[in-house]
C-alpha positions in Angstrom: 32.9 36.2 -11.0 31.8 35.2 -7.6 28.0 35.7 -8.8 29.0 33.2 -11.6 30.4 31.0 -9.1 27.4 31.1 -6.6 24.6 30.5 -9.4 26.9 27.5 -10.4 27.1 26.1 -7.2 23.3 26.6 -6.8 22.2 25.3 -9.9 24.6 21.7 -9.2 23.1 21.5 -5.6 19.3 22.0 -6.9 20.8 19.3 -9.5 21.9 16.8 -6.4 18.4 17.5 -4.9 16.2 16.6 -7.6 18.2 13.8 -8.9 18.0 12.2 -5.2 14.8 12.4 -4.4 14.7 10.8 -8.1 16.6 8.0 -7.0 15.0 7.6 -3.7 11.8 6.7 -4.9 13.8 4.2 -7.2 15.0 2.3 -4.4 11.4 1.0 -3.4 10.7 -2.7 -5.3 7.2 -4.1 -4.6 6.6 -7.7 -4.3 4.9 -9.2 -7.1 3.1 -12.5 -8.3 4.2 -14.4 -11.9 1.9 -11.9 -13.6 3.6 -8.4 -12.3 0.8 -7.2 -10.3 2.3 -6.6 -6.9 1.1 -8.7 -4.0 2.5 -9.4 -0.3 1.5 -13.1 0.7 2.8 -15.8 3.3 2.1 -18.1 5.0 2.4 -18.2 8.7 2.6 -21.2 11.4 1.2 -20.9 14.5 1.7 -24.0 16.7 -0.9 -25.6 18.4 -4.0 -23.4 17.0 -7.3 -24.5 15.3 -9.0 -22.9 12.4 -11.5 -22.1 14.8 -8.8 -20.0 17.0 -7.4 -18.8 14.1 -10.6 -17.4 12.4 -11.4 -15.5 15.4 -8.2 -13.5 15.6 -8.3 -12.3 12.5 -11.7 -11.3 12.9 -10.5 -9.5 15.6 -7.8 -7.7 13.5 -9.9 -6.9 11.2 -12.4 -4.8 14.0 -9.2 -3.0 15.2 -7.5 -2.3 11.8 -10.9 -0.3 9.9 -13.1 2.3 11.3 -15.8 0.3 10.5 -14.8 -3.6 9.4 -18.1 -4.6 8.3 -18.3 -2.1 5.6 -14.6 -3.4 4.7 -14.8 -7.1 5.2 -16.5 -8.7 1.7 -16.4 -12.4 2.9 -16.7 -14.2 5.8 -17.0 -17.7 5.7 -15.8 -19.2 9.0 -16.4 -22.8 7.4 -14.2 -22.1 4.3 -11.7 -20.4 6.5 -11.4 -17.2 4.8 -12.2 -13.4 5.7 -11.7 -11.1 2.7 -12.0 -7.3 2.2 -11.4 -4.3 0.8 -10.2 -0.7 1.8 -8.1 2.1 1.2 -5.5 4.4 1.9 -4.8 8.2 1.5 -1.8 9.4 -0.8 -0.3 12.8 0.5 2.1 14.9 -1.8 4.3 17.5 0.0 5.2 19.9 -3.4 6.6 23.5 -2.9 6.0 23.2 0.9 2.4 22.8 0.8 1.1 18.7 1.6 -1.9 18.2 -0.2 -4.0 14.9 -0.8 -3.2 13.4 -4.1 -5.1 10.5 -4.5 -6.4 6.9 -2.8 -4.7 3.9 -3.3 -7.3 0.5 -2.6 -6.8 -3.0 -2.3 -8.2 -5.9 -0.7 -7.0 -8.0 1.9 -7.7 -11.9 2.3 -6.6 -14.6 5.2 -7.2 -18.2 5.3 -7.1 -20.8 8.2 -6.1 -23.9 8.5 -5.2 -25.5 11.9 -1.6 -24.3 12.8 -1.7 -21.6 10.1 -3.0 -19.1 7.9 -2.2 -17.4 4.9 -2.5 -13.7 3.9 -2.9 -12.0 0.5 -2.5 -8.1 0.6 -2.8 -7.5 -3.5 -5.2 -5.5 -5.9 -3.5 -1.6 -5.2 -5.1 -0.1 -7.8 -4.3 3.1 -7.5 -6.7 6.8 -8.4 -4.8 10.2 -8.6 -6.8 13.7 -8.1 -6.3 16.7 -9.8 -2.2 16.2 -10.7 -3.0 17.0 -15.0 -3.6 14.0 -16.5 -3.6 11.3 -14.4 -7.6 11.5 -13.6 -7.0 7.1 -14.7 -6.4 4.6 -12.2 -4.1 2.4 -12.5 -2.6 -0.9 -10.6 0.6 0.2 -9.0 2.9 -2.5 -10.7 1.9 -1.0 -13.9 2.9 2.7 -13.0 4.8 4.2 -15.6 4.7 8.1 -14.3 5.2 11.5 -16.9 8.0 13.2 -15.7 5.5 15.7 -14.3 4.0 13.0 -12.1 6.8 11.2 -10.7 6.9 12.2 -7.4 2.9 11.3 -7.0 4.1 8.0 -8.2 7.2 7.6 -5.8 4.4 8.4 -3.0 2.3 6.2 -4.2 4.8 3.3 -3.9 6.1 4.3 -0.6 2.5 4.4 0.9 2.2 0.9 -0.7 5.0 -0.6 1.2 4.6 1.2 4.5 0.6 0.3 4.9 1.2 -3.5 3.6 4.2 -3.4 6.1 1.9 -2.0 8.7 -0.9 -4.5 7.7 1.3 -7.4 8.1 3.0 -6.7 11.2 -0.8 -5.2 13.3 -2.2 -8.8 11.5 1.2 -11.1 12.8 0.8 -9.4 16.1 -3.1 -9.9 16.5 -3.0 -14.0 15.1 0.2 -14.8 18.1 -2.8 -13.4 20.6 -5.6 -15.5 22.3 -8.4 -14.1 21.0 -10.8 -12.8 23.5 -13.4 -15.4 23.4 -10.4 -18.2 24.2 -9.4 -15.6 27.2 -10.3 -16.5 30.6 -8.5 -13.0 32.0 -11.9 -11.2 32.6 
């Protein structure tokens, strides 16, 4: 009787585990444009700032946000005002107690200028999974609809969406409110 009672009570909390680490990954909702595909834009003011200015910042974030920025940056067209490139990120899956890359997740990353603003795009996460059965495809995040065998890869996936476009935007709000170094006279 009491083993009866203990393998019940085991078997609903294994139950409450699973179905909330289910529901967890649930909670996360991308941003997305009119056609699905997910995409974190806005535009930002910044008061009494030329193109010029502007331009030079972000060329700035961009040096101290990739290893190596000119391999990342695809565009650079200071008379245009726009800077556009492309990287990736790592996808790490923690499964029986053993963390283990899973895949890459890329997308590319555009700001324009104008005086007293710019606008950022952080869109295209395409994402590549390794080794996890059959999902050898890529596929653009928005349009993940995971096995039941892959859907914790897939919860990761999302989460390491949101937290490197989170950390994207706020590095990228941070460096554009600086002087850049050229417009510094604190040498």
């Amino acid at each position: 009787m009491k083993r009866n009672n203990f393998i019940l009570k085991m078997t609903l909390i294994l139950a409450l585990v699973t179905a909330s680490n289910y529901v967890k990954g649930q909670d996360i909702v991308l941003p997305s444009d009119s056609t699905g595909k997910t995409i974190y834009t806005e535009v930002v003011p910044v008061d009494s700032t030329s193109k010029n200015e502007l331009y030079l910042r972000a060329k700035e974030w961009f040096a101290r946000s990739y290893n190596s920025s000119k391999s990342v940056i695809q565009i650079d067209d200071k008379e245009a005002g726009v800077i556009s490139g492309k990287a990736f990120t790592k996808v790490f899956v923690t499964m029986m107690g053993v963390t283990k890359h899973a895949g890459n997740i890329h997308y590319s990353v555009t700001v324009y200028f104008k005086n007293n603003r710019y606008k950022y795009e952080i869109k295209d996460w395409i994402c590549s999974a390794d080794g996890i059965r059959s999902l050898v495809e890529t596929s653009e995040v928005s349009n993940i609809k995971p096995d039941a065998w892959s859907v914790k890869f897939w919860e990761k996936a999302k989460s390491t969406v949101n937290v490197e476009a989170q950390t994207l935007i706020n590095s990228l709000k941070e460096e554009m409110a600086k002087r850049s170094p050229a417009q510094s006279n604190d040498w």
